[in-house]
Biotite code that builds the C-alpha atoms (Angstrom):
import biotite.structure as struc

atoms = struc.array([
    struc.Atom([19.399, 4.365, 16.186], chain_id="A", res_id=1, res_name="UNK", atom_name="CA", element="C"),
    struc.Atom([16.931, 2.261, 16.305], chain_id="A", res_id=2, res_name="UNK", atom_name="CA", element="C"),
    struc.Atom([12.773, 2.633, 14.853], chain_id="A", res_id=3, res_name="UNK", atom_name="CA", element="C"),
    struc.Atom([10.054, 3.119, 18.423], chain_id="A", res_id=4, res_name="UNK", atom_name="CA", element="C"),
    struc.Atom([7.840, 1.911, 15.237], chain_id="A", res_id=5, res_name="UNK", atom_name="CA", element="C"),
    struc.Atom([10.283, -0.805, 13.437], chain_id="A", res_id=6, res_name="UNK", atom_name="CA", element="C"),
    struc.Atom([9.887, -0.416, 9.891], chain_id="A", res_id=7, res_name="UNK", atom_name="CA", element="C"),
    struc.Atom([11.225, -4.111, 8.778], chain_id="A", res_id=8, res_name="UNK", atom_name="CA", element="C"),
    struc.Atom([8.223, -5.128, 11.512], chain_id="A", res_id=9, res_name="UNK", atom_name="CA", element="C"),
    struc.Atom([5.308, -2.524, 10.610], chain_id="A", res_id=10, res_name="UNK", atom_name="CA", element="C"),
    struc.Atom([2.571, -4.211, 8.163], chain_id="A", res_id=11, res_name="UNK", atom_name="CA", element="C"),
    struc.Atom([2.235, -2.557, 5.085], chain_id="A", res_id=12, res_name="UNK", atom_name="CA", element="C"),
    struc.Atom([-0.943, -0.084, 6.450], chain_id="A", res_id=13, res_name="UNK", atom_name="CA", element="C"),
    struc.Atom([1.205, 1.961, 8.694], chain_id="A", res_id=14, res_name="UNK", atom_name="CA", element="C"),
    struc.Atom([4.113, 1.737, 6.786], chain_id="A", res_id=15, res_name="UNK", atom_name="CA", element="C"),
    struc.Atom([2.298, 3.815, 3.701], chain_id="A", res_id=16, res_name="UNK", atom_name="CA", element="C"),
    struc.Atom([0.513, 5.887, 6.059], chain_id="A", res_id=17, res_name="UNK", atom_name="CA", element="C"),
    struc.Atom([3.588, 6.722, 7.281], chain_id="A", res_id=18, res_name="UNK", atom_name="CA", element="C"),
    struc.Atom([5.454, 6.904, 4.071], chain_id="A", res_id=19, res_name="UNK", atom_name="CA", element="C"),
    struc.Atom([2.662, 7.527, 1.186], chain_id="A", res_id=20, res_name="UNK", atom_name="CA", element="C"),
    struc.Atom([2.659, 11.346, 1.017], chain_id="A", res_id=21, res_name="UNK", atom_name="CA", element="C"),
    struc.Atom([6.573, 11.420, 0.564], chain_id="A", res_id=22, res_name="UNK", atom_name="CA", element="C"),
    struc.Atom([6.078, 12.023, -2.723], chain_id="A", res_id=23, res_name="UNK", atom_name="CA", element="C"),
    struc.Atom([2.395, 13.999, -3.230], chain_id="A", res_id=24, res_name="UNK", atom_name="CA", element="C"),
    struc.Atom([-0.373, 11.644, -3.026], chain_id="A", res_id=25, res_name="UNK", atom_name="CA", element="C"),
    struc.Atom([2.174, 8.721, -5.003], chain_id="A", res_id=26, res_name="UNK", atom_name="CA", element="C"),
    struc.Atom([1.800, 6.265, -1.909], chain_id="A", res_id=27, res_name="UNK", atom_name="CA", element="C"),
    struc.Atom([2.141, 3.400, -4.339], chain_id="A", res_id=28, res_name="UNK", atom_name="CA", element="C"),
    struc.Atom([6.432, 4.330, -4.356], chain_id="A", res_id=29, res_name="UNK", atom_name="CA", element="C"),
    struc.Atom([5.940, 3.595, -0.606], chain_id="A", res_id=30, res_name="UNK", atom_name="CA", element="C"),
    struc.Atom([4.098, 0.415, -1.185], chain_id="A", res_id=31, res_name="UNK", atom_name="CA", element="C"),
    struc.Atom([6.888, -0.400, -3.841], chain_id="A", res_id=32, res_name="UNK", atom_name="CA", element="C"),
    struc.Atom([9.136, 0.825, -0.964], chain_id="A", res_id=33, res_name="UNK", atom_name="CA", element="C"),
    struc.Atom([7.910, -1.527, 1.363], chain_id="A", res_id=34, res_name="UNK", atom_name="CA", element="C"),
    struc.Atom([8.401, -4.321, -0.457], chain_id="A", res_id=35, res_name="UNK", atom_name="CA", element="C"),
    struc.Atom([11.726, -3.659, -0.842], chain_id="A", res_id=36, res_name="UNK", atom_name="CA", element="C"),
    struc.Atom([12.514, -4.741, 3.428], chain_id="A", res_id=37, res_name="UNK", atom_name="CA", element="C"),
    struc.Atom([14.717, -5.206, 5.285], chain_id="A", res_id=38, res_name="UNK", atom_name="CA", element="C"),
    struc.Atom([16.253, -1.421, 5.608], chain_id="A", res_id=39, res_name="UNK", atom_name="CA", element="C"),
    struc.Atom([19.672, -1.486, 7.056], chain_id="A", res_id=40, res_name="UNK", atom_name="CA", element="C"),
    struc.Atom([19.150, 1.917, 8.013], chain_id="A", res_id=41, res_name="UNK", atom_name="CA", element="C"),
    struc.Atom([17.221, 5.409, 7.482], chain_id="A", res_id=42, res_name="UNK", atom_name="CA", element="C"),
    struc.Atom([19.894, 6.257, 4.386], chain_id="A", res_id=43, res_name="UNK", atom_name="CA", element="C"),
    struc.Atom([18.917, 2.342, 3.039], chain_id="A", res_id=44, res_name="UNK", atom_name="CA", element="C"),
    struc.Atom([15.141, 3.317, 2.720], chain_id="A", res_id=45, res_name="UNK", atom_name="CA", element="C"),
    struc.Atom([15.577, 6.782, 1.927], chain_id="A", res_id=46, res_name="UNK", atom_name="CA", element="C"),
    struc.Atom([18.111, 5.127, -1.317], chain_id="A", res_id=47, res_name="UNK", atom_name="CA", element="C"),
    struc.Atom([15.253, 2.521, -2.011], chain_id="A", res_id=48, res_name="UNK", atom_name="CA", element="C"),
    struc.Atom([12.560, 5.037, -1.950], chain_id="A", res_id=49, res_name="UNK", atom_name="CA", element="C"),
    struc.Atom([14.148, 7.762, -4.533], chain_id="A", res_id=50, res_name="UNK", atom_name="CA", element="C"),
    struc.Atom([15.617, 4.704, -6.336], chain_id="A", res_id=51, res_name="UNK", atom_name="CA", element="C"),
    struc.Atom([11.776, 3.531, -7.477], chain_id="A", res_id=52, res_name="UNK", atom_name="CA", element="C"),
    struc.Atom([10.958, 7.466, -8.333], chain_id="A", res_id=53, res_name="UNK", atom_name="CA", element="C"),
    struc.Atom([14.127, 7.797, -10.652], chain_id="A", res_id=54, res_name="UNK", atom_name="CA", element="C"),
    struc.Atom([13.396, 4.356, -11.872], chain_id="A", res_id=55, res_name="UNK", atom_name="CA", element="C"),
    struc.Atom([9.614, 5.707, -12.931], chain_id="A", res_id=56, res_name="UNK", atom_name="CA", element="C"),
    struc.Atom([8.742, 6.132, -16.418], chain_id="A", res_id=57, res_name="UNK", atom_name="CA", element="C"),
    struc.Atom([8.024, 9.836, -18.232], chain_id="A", res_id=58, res_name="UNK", atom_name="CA", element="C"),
    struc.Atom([4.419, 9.134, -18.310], chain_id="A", res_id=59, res_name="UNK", atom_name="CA", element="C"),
    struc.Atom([5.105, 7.834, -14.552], chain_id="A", res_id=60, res_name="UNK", atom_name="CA", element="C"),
    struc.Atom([6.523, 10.979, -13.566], chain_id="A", res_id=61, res_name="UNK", atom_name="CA", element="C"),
    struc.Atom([4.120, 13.195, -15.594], chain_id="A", res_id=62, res_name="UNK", atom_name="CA", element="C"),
    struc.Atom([1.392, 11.546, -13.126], chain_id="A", res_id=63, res_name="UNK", atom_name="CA", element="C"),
    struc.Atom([3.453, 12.716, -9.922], chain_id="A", res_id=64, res_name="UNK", atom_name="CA", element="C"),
    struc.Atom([4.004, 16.543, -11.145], chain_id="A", res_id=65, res_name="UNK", atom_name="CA", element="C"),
    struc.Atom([0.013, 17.220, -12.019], chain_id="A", res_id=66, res_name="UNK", atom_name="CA", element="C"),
    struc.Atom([-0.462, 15.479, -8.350], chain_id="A", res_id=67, res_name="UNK", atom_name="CA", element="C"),
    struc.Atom([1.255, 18.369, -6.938], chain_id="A", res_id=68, res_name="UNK", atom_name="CA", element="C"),
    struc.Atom([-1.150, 21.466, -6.036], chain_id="A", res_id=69, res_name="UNK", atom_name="CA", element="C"),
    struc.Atom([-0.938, 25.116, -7.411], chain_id="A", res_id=70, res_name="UNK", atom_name="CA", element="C"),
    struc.Atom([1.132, 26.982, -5.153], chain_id="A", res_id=71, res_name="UNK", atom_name="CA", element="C"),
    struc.Atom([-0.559, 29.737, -3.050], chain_id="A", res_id=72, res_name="UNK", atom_name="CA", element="C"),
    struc.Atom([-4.179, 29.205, -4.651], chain_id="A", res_id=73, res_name="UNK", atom_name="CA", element="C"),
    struc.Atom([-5.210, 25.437, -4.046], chain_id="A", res_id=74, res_name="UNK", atom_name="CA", element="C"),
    struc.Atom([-7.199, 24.667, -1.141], chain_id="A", res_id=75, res_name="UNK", atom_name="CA", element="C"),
    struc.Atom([-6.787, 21.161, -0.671], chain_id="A", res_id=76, res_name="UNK", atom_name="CA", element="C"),
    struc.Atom([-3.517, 20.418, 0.715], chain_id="A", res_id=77, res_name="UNK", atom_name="CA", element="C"),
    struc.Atom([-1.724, 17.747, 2.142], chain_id="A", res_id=78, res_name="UNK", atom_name="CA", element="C"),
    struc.Atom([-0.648, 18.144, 5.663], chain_id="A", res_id=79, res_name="UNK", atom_name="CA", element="C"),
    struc.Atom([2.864, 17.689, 4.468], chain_id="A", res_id=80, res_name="UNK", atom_name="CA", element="C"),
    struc.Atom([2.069, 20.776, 1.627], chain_id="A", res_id=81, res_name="UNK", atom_name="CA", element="C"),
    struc.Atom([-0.343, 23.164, 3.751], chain_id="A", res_id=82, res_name="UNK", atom_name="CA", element="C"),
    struc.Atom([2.821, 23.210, 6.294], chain_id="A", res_id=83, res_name="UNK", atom_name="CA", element="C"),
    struc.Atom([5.531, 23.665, 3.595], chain_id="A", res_id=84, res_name="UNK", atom_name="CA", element="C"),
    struc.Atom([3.034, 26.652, 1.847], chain_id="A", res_id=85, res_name="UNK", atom_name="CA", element="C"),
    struc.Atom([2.498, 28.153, 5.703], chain_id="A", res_id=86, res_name="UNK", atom_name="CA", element="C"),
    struc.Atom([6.152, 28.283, 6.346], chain_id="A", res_id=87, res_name="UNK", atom_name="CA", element="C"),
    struc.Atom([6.778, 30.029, 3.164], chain_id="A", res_id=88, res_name="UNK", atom_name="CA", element="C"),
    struc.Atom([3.937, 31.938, 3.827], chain_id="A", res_id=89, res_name="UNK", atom_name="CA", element="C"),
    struc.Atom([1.967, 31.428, 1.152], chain_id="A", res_id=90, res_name="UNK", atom_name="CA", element="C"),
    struc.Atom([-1.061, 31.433, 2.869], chain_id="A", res_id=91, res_name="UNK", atom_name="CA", element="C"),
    struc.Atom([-0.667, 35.208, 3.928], chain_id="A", res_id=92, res_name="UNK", atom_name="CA", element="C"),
    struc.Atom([-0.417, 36.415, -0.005], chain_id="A", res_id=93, res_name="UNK", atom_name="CA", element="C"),
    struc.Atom([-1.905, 40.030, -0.476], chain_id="A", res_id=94, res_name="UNK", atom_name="CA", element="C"),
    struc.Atom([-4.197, 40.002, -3.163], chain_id="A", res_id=95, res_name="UNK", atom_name="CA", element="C"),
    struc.Atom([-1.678, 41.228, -6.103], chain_id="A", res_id=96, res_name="UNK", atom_name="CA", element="C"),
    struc.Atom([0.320, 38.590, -4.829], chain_id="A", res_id=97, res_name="UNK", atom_name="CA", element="C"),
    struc.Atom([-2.730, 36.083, -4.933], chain_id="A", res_id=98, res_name="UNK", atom_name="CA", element="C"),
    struc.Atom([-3.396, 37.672, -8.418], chain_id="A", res_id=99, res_name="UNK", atom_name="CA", element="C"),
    struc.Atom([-0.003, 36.900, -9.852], chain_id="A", res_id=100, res_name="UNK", atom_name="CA", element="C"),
    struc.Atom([0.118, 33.117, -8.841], chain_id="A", res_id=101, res_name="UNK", atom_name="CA", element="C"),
    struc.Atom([-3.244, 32.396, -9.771], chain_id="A", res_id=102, res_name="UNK", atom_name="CA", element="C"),
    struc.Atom([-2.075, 33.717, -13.290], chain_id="A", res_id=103, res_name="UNK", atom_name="CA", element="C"),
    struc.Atom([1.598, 32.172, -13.595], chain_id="A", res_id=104, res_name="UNK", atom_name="CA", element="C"),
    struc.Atom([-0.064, 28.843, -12.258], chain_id="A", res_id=105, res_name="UNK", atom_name="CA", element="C"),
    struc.Atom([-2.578, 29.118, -15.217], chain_id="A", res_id=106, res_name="UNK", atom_name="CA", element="C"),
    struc.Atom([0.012, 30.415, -17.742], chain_id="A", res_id=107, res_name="UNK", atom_name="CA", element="C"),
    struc.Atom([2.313, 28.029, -16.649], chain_id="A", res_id=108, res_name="UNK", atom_name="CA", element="C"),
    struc.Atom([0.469, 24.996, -16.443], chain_id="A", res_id=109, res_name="UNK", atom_name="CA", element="C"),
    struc.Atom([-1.121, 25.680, -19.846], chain_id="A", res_id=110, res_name="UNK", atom_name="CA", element="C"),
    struc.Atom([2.498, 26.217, -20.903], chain_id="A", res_id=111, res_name="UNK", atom_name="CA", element="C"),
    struc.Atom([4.005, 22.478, -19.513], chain_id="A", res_id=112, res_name="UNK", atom_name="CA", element="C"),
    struc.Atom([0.887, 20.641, -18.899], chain_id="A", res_id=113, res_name="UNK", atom_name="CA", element="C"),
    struc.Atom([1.782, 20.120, -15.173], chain_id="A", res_id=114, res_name="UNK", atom_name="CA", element="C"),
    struc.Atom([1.945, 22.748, -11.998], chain_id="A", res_id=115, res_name="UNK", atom_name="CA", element="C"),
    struc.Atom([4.796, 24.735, -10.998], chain_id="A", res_id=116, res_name="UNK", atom_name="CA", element="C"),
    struc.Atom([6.815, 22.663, -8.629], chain_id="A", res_id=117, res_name="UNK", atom_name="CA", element="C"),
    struc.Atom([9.416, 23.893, -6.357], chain_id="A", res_id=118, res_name="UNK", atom_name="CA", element="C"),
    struc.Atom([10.472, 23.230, -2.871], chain_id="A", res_id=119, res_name="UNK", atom_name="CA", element="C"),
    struc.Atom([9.656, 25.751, -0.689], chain_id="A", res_id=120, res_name="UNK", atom_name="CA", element="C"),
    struc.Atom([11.354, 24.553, 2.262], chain_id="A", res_id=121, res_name="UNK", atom_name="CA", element="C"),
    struc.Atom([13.381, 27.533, 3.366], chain_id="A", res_id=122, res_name="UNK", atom_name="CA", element="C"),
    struc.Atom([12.363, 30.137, 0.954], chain_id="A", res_id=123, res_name="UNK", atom_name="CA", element="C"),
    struc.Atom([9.615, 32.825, 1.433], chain_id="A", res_id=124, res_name="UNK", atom_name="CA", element="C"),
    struc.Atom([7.132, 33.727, -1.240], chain_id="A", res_id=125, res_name="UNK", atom_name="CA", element="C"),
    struc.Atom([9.343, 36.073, -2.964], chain_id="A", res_id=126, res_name="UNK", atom_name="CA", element="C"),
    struc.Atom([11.797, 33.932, -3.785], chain_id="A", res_id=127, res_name="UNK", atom_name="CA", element="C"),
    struc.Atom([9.250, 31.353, -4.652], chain_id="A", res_id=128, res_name="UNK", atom_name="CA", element="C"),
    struc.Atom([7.679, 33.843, -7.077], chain_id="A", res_id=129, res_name="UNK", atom_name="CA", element="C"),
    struc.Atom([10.797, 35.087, -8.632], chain_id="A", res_id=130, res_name="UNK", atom_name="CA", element="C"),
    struc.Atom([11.752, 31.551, -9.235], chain_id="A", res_id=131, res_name="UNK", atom_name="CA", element="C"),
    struc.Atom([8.076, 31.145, -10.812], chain_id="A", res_id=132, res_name="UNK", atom_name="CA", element="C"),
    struc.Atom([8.365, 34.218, -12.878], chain_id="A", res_id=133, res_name="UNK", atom_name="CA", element="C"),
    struc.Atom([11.619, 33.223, -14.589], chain_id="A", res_id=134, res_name="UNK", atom_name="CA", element="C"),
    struc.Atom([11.168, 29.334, -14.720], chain_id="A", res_id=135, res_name="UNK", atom_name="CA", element="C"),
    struc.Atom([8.177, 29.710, -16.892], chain_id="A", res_id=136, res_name="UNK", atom_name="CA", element="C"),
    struc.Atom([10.512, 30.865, -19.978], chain_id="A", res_id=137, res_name="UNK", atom_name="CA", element="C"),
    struc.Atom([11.973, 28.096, -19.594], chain_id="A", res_id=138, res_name="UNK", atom_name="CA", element="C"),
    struc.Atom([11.174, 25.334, -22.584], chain_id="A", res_id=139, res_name="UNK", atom_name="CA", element="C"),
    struc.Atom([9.652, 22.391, -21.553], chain_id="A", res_id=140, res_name="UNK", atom_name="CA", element="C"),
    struc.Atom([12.503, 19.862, -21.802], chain_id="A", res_id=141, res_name="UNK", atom_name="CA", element="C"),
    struc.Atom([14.322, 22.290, -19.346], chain_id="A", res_id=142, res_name="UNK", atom_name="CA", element="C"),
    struc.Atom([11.425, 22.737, -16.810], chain_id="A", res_id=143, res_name="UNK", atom_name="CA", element="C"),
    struc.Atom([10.735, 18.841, -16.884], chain_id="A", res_id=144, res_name="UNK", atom_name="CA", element="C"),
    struc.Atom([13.983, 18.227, -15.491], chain_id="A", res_id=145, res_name="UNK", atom_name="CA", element="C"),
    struc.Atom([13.562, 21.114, -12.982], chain_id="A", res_id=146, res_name="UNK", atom_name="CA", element="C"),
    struc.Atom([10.321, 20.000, -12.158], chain_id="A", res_id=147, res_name="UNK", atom_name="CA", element="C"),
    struc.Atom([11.312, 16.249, -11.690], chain_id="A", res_id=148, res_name="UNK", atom_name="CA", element="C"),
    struc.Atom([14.525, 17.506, -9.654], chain_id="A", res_id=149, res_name="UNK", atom_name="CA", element="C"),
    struc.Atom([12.395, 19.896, -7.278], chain_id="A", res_id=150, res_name="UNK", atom_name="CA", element="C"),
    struc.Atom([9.885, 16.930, -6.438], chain_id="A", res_id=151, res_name="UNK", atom_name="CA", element="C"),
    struc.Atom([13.501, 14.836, -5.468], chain_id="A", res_id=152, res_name="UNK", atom_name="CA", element="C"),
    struc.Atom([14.033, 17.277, -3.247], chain_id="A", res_id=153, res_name="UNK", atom_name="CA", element="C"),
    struc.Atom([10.672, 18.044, -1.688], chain_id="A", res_id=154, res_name="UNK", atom_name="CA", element="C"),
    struc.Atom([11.198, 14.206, -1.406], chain_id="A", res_id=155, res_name="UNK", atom_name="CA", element="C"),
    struc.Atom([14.165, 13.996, 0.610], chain_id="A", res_id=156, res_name="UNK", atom_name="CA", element="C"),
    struc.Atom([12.790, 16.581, 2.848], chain_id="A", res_id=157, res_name="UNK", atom_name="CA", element="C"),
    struc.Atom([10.029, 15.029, 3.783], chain_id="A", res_id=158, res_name="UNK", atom_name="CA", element="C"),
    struc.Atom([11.853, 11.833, 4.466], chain_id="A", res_id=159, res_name="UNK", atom_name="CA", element="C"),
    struc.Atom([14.436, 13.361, 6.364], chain_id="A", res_id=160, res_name="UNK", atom_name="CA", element="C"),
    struc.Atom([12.168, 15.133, 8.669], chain_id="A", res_id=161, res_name="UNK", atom_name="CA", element="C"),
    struc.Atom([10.128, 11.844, 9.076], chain_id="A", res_id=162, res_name="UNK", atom_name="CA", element="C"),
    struc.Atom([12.916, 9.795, 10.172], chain_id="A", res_id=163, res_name="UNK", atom_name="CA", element="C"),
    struc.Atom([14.332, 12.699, 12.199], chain_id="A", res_id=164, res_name="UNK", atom_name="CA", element="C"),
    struc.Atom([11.284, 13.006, 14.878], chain_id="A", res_id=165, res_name="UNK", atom_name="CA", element="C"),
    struc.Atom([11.492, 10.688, 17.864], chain_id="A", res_id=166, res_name="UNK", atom_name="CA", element="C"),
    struc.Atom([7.783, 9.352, 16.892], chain_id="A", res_id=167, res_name="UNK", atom_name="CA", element="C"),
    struc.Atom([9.670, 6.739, 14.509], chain_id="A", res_id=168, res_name="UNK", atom_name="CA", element="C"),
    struc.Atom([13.362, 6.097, 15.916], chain_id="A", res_id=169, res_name="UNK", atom_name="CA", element="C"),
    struc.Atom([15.058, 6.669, 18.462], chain_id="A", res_id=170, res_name="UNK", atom_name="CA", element="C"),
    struc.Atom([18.630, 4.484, 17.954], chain_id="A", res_id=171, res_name="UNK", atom_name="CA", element="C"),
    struc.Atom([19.845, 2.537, 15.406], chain_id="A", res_id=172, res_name="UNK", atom_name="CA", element="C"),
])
């Protein structure tokens, strides 16, 4: 396949503004990402790009969980997050359901010091709330690692439907 926008071409602008929400509102690991050029291939910047998030340190990746918003309640979204929260439809809560995340995001985040992460990408809000209800038991050592694994994978998502739409590549 090959990029309609090359990548290893692209200045560094369009390249973040393309890249810098990957992992919520952390565009500097596409600027780090960036730097890293020529990619072979889609798999080659998708392995650069998670490479410079497992490579963060704790404080790093403390940073990157409290960037990610309260599920169901927070208002400002990114456009990659308000269509993740609208496919899970977490933006059609009833109000008992509004009532309960706006407490386990408080309890939790009280609890770990950073919001409940999880990728909602194929699961509807009662799955994502009986994940929420028995992750917060968890002890923190536990839900760090969760936490750090769900924002991997909310990563990879978002790459792989980047590099999947015909706005960025059509062969390589």
């Amino acid at each position: 396949m090959k990029f309609k926008k090359d990548l290893n071409i692209i200045n560094e602008n369009e390249f973040t503004s393309i890249f810098g929400s990957i992992f919520e509102k952390s565009g500097w690991i596409a600027t780090e990402t960036f730097k890293q050029k020529p990619f072979e291939n889609p798999q080659d910047l998708i392995t650069k790009m998670i490479k410079i998030y497992e490579s963060c340190s704790i404080e790093q990746i403390k940073i990157i969980l409290n960037l990610h918003p309260k599920l169901a309640i927070e208002k400002k979204l990114t456009s990659f997050s308000t269509k993740e929260q609208s496919e899970a439809k977490l933006d059609r809560c009833t109000k008992k359901e509004l009532e309960e995340f706006d407490q386990l995001n408080f309890d939790y985040e009280k609890k770990f010091q950073f919001p409940f992460i999880i990728a909602v990408k194929g699961k509807n809000k009662d799955v994502i709330l009986e994940n929420f209800r028995n992750r917060i038991n968890n002890n923190y050592e536990k839900e760090f690692q969760e936490a750090k694994k769900q924002v991997m994978k909310i990563a990879l998502f978002r790459l792989n439907e980047i590099l999947e739409t015909e706005e960025i590549y059509e062969n390589f």
